[in-house]
C-alpha positions as CSV (number, residue, x, y, z in Angstrom):
1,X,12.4,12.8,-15.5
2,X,10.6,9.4,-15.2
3,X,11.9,6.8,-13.2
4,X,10.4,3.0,-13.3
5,X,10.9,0.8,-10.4
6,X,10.9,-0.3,-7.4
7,X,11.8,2.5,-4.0
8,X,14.1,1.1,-3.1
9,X,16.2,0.6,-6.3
10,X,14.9,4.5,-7.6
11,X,15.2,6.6,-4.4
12,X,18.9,5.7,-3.6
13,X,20.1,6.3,-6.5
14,X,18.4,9.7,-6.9
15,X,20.8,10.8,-4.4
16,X,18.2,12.2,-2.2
17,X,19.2,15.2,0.2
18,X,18.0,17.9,2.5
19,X,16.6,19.6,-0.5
20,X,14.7,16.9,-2.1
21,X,11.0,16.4,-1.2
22,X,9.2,12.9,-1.3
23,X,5.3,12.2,-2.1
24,X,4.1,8.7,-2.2
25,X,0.8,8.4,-3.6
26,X,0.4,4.7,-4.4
27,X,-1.8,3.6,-2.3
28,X,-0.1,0.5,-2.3
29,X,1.8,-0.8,1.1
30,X,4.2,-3.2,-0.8
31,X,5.4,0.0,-2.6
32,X,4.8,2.9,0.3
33,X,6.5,1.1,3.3
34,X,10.2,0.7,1.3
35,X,9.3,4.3,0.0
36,X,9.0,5.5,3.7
37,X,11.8,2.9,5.1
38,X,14.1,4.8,2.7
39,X,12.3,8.4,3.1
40,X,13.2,7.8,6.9
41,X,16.7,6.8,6.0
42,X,17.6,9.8,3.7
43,X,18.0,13.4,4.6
44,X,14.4,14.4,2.7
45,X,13.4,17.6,3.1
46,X,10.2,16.5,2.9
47,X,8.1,13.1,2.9
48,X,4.5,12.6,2.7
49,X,1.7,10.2,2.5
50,X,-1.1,10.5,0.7
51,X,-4.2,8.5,2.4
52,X,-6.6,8.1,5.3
53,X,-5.7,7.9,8.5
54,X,-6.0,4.4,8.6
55,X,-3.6,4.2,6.0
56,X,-1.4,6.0,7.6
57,X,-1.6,3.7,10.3
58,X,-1.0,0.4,8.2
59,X,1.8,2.2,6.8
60,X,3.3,2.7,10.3
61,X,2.5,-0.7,11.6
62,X,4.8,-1.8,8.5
63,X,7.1,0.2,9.4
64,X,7.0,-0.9,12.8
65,X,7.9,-4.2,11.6
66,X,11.4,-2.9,10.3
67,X,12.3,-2.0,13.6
68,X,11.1,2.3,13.4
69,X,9.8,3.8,16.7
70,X,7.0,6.3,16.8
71,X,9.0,9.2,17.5
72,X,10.5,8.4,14.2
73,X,7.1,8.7,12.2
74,X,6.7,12.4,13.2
75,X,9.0,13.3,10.3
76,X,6.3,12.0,8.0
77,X,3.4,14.4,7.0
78,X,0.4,12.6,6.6
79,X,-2.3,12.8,5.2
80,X,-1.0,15.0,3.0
81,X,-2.1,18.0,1.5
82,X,-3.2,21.4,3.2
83,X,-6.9,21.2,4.6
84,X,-8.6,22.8,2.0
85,X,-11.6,20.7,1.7
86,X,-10.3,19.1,-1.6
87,X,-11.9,16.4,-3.8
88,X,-11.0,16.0,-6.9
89,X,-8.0,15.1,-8.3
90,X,-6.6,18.8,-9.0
91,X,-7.4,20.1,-5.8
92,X,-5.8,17.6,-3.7
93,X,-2.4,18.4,-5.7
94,X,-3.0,21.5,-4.8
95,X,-3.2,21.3,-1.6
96,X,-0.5,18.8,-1.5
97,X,1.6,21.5,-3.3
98,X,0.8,24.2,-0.8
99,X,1.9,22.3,2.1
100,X,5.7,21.6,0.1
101,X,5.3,25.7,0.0
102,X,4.9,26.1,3.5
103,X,7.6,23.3,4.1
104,X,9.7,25.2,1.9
105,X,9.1,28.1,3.8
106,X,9.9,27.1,6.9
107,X,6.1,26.9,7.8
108,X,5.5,23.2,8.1
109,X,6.5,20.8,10.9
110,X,9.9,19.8,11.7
């Protein structure tokens, strides 16, 4: 299924739960910060990040600014994706993919 729209009006209603997993890969912050405000909210299985570690880190300060403590960012994985040395666009999914696996599998963090 495609859903258009904003996070916050898509994710709710997608009735996320403890089996659900969450990527955001936009790369924008007026987009990733409601998709990890509501991520943090829901009972997600899984949510990651995709970006540098300065991303990351603007991410978080954004998040900062609705009020979440640090101790609260440890449930996001970031940057995303196994360490597999990836570039290109494939490889990156699949390491992203492998790292839901492991998740899945009780193999990831958390």
């Amino acid at each position: 299924e495609l859903h258009k729209g904003w996070p916050q009006e898509i994710l709710p209603a997608l009735q996320p739960n403890a089996s659900t997993y969450l990527v955001i890969v936009s790369h924008d912050v007026k987009i990733d910060v409601p998709a990890l405000d509501i991520g943090l909210k829901y009972p997600f299985r899984y949510v990651g990040l995709l970006g540098s570690n300065s991303t990351q880190a603007d991410r978080r300060a954004g998040l900062q600014k609705l009020g979440y403590n640090v101790n609260e960012f440890s449930q996001i994985y970031g940057p995303i994706g196994i360490r597999i040395g990836s570039r290109l666009p494939d490889e990156i999914a699949l390491s992203i993919m492998a790292e839901i696996v492991a998740v899945r599998r009780g193999k990831g963090k958390g």
